[in-house]
Each structure stands twice: as C-alpha cells, then as structure tokens.
N, C-alpha and C positions, 0 to 999 in steps of 0.2 A: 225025467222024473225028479219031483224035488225031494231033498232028503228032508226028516225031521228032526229037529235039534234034540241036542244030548239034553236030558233033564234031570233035575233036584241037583243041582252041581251045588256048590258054594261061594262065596264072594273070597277072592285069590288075592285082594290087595287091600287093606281097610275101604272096602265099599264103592270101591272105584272102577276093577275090573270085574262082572258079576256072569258067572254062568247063569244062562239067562234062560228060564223057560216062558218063549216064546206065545203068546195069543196066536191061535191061528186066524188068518182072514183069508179073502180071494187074493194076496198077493202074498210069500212066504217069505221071508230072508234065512238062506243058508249061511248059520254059523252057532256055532255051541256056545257062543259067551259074547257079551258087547260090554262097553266101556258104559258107566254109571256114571252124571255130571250131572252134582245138585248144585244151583245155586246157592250163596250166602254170602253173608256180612263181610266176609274177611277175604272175597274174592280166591279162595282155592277151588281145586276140582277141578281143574281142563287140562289137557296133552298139550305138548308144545313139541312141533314137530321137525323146530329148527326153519332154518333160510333154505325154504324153495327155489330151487334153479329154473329159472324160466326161459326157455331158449327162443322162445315165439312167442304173439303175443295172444295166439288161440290158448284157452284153458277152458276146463272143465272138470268139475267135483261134482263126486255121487257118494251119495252114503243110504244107508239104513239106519231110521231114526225112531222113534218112540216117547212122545211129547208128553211130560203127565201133566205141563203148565207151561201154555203158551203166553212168554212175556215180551212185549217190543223190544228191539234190538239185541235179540241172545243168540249169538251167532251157532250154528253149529260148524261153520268154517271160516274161518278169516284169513288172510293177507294183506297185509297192508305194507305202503309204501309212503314216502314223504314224511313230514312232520308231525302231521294231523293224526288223531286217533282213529278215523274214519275213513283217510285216503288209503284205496283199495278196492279192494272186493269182499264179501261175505254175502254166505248161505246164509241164514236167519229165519226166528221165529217173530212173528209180528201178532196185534189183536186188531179189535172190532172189526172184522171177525177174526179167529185166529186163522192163524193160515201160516204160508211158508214165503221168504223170499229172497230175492239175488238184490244186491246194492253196490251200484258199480261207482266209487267218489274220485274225482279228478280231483288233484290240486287247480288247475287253471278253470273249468271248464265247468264244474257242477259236476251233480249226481245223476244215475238213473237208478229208478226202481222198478222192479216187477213182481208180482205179486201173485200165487195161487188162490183160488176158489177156497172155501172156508173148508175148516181140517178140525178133527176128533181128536181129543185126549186121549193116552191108553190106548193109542191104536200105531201097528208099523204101518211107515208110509218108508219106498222109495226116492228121495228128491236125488234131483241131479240137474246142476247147474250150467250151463253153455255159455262161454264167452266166444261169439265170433268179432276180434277186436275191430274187424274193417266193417260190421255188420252190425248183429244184432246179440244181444242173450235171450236166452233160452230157459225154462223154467220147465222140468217135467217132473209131476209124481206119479208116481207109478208106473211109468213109463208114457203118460199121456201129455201133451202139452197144454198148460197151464197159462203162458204167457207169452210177451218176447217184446223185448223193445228195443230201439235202435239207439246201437252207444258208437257208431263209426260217427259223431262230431265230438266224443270224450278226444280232449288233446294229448294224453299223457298215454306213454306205455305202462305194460305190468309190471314194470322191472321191482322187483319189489327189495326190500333193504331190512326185513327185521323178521324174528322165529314167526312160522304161520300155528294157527294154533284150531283142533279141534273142540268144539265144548265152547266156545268163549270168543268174545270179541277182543277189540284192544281198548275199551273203553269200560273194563273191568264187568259186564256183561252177559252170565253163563246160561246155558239152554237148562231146560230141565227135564230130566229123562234117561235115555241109552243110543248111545249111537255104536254101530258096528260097519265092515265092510265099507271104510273109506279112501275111496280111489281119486290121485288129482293127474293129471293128462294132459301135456302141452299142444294139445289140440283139441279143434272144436269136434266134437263127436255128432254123430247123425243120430238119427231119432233111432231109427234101426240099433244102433250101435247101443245105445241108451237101454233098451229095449232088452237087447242080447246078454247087457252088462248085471242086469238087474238082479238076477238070481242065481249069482255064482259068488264066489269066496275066491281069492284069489288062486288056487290050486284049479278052479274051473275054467279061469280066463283061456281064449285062444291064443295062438302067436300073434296075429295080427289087432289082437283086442290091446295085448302091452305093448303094441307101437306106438309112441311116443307117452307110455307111462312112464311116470317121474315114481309114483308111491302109491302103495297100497297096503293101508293096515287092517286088516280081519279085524283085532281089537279083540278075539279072544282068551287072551290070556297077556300075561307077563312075561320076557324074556326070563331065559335059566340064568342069563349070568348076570343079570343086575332085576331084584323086585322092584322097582319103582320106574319101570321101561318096559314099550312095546317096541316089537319089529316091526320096522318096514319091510312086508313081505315080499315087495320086489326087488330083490336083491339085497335083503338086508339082514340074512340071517349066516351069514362065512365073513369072514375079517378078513381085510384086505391083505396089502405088501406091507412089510418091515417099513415101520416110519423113523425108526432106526437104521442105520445103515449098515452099521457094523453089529451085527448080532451077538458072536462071536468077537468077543474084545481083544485089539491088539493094542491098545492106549491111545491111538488117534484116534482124536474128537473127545476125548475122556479127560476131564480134567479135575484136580484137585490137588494142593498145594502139598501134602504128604503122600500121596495113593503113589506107589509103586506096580510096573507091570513087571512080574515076574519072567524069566527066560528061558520058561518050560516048550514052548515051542506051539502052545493051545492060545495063549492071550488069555491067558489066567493075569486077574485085577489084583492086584492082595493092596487093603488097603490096612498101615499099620495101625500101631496101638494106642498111638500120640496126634497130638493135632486136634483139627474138626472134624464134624459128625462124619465125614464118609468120603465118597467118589462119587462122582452125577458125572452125568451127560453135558458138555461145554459146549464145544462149536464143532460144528455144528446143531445147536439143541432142537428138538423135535417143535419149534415152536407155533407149528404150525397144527396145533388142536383145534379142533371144532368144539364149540360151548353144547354142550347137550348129548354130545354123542358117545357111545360105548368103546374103550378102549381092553385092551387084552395084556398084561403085562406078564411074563413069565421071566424068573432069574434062577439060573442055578450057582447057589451059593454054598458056602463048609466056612465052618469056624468052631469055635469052644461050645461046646453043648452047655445050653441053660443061657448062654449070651442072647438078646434081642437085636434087631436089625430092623431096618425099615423100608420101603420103597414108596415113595411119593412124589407127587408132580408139582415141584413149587414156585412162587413167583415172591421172592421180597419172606415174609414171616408168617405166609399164609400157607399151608398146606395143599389146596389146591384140590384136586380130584379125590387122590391116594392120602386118604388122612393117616396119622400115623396109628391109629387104631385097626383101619383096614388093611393096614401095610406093614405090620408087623409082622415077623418073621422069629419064631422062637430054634434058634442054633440045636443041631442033634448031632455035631459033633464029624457028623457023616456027609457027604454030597449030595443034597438034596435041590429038589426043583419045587419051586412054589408058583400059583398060578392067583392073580389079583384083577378081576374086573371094577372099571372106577365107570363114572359119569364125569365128564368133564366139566367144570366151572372156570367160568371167566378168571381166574385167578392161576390158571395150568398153566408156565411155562416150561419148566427143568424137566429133565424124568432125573432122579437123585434114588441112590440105594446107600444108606449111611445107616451106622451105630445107631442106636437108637435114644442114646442117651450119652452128652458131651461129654460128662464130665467122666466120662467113668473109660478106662483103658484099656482095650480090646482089640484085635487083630479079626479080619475076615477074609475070604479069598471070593471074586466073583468067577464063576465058569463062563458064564454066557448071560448074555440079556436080551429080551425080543419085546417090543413094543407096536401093538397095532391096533387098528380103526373096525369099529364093525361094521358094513359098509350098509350105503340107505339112510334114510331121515328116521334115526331112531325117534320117537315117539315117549317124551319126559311125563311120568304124570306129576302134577304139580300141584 
C-alpha cells in the first residue's frame, strides 16, 4: 500500500529543504519532504554529497524528481572525473522536447547519450539511471524503459576524483524543481530491481535491495546536528570510531610548548596561565578529515568561571571547521562536558582546545577529548 505524504509541513532550511505536498499521479513517491534546487545567477542551491567510492564499474542512481523547468544540461546527478567539467556521468534535464537523460563523457573516447520520451512540468517522475560499464545504459522512468545505449567502447573507468553533487552539474548548471529518495548503487540494477526500488524511502528497502548500496538520501529533512546537512541514510546517521586515539588524555600525541599533564592518575591536561592560546592535538593529528563531512567533538573541561575557551580544527590562521564562535566554551568554574558539531572545510587540520584569547592569563584543565566522523556521504547544502 502506498502511504501519503505528511502535508502543510514548512520549508526547514531557507527554501532548500521543503516539506513537500505532493501532486498525486498514477505513480506516488514515498516521503514527507524533498530537497528544493532553484537555478540562478550566482550558481547556489545543490547538495554536494562528497567523493563517491566506486568499487566496480557497474552504477546506478534513482531519484524522485519534480521539474517546474526543464533546461539543457541541469543535472539532477553528477560525478565526474578527469579534468574536464563533463567527464563523467549525470542524470540531466534536457529540451526540444523536454525530457530526462543519462550522459556518459570519456576523456579518450567520446560521449554517449540517451534520452527519454518527452516529460511534463509540475509533475513527479521516477528516473533511474543504469551504467552496465561492459554494456550498455539504461534510462527508466517510472520504472519503464525509456532508452539504452552501448557505452562497452567508452575507454575510461568510473573511478571518479571530485564531490558528486545532486541538483547540479559541474559546469555550474542546476535542475529546477525538488528531488527526493536519491539512491547510488555499485551495480547495475535489473529492471525488476528498478521497479521494486521505486516506491520506498530508504526504511522500505529490502536486504538484498542495499546490496552493493553506497547511499541513499530520503532528502527529507536536515540533520539534528548541523542545519545546513542531510544524512546519508544508509549508514549515515551514528558516528563512527574515536579518530582520536587517545580520548582520555595522558600527554602523548598532545603537544604544546607550556601545557602540563598533571599526575592525578586520569590524564588530566591542565594547560597554564602563561604562554599561547592552549593545547591541541600534535602527532599524531587527526589529519585525516574529510571535506564536507560531520564531525562530533566532545571535551570535558573546569577552569575559573566566566573565562572563555575554545575548540577548533586549524590549519595555518584559518579556523577551519570549529570557528571560534562555534567553539566557544564559556568556564562555570565546575566539570563540565560540552558537545560541538562542525562541517569540515578544506582548511581542518589540528583539533586544538586553547584560551580563547592570547593575551589575557588564564589556567584550564582538560578531562577528556573524543573526536568523530558521521559515517556516510553527508549531503552539504550549498
């Protein structure tokens, strides 16, 4: 039975994530909210879903889409690889007529394209795209086949090298409309499969439906610990392992030129009153962030109540993820534990817990520090 979507909801992110009530037609998409991606001048408005691990070179992406202007090359999926803004792959909206299609660009070897039967504004369509690399793609909406053309003489693999992005191409390009329930899958799916996949959310999928799923974002809503982020709901909604190693501080891998580990027998940090801003994370440093993705920080820290503190991810004079706005920590004198969700930026290397201002002389003690990943292709709106 299909369900019907939640209505009169609200828009959860300036206009971007929109609880969505649904047109109904002869085909339904289960989900109470879809991602909104309006075109414009200044190229915002698409997900960026981060670097796709592609383990094979079968793939396939489905979504649920809702066109209110169909414009040439606005992807609703993209990956691409090589140099070029086009080598790759993408799902896309095309005209005369409008319609939907897959575009498969080799660096060595050319393109291929394939193309749907002409398609209505204001209306949900299914599309789901088929890469058999030794074969052919595959073009279904609604679960019907629409096309298919042979790309076993493309000479390049998928291996792709840069964030895949929903809503958008890489040639600055955005779809116009709502896309929801977007699933990408290191294999080539059968029509059946297609078929099966089509009107579920990812709570509906079977076991053997997430075999060899990479991601799946519903696009309902906004993550709780960061607004400006969806979950990858196959496996993306629990944080990994300590990317810290030592959670509990004993002064290895901790370094700073004044910070003292006390000989309370905990790995209590107490870093003193003189010197610079603080104590971070040395060598070992967690240097190994992912750009885009949700990080978890937790410290329990005591010090003089009314003193400030901070925790951020830095690299060089740049702040990095944890700006010191967001990582501010105001001292209650008491043993307290504070909890800081960032976004990663190109600019994260340290994780650093320091005074929050150099010039001024202040003592603090750290308890403990835990630092972790949310795990999945979080999903950036941008």
């Amino acid at each position: 039975m299909m369900k019907h979507p939640v209505t009169g909801k609200s828009i959860v992110r300036d206009g971007l994530v929109l609880q969505h009530n649904y047109n109904l037609s002869s085909v339904e998409p289960l989900s109470s909210g879809a991602a909104a991606i309006n075109a414009d001048a200044d190229g915002a408005d698409f997900i960026d879903v981060g670097l796709i691990p592609i383990t094979t070179n079968d793939v396939t992406v489905s979504a649920w889409v809702y066109i209110t202007d169909f414009i040439n090359s606005c992807a609703i999926f993209s990956n691409r690889h090589g140099s070029s803004p086009n080598q790759g792959f993408a799902v896309r909206t095309a005209t005369s007529p409008d319609k939907f299609q897959i575009i498969t660009d080799e660096a060595t070897t050319g393109s291929q394209t394939t193309s749907s039967s002409g398609k209505n504004t204001n209306q949900w369509y299914h599309v789901c795209a088929v890469l058999d690399r030794d074969g052919s793609q595959y073009l279904y909406v609604d679960g019907v086949l629409e096309g298919s053309t042979d790309i076993s003489g493309l000479a390049d693999s998928l291996t792709h090298t840069t964030s895949a992005r929903i809503g958008k191409n890489f040639s600055n390009y955005e779809m116009n409309g709502y896309v929801c329930n977007v699933g990408y899958w290191n294999a080539a799916l059968s029509q059946a499969q297609v078929k099966s996949i089509m009107n579920k959310n990812y709570d509906s999928l079977s076991a053997s439906e997430k075999t060899n799923l990479v991601s799946w974002w519903n696009l309902d809503s906004t993550t709780t610990e960061v607004a400006t982020a969806v979950y990858d709901n196959h496996g993306g909604e629990t944080f990994g392992s300590e990317i810290l190693n030592q959670p509990i501080l004993t002064g290895t891998g901790w370094s700073n030129a004044n910070g003292t580990v006390s000989d309370d027998g905990v790995g209590t940090v107490t870093v003193p009153a003189d010197g610079t801003y603080g104590y971070f994370r040395g060598n070992p440093r967690p240097s190994d962030y992912t750009e885009g993705a949700i990080y978890k920080a937790v410290v329990t820290v005591q010090g003089t109540a009314g003193k400030d503190i901070r925790v951020r991810s830095e690299i060089g004079s740049d702040n990095g993820g944890l700006t010191a706005t967001t990582g501010r920590i105001t001292l209650t004198g008491s043993l307290q534990t504070e909890t800081f969700y960032f976004i990663s930026n190109d600019q994260d290397d340290d994780f650093r817990i320091e005074r929050h201002n150099s010039d001024e002389a202040y003592s603090f003690d750290i308890h403990s520090a835990s630092l972790k990943k949310l795990n999945g292709n979080t999903g950036t709106l941008s």
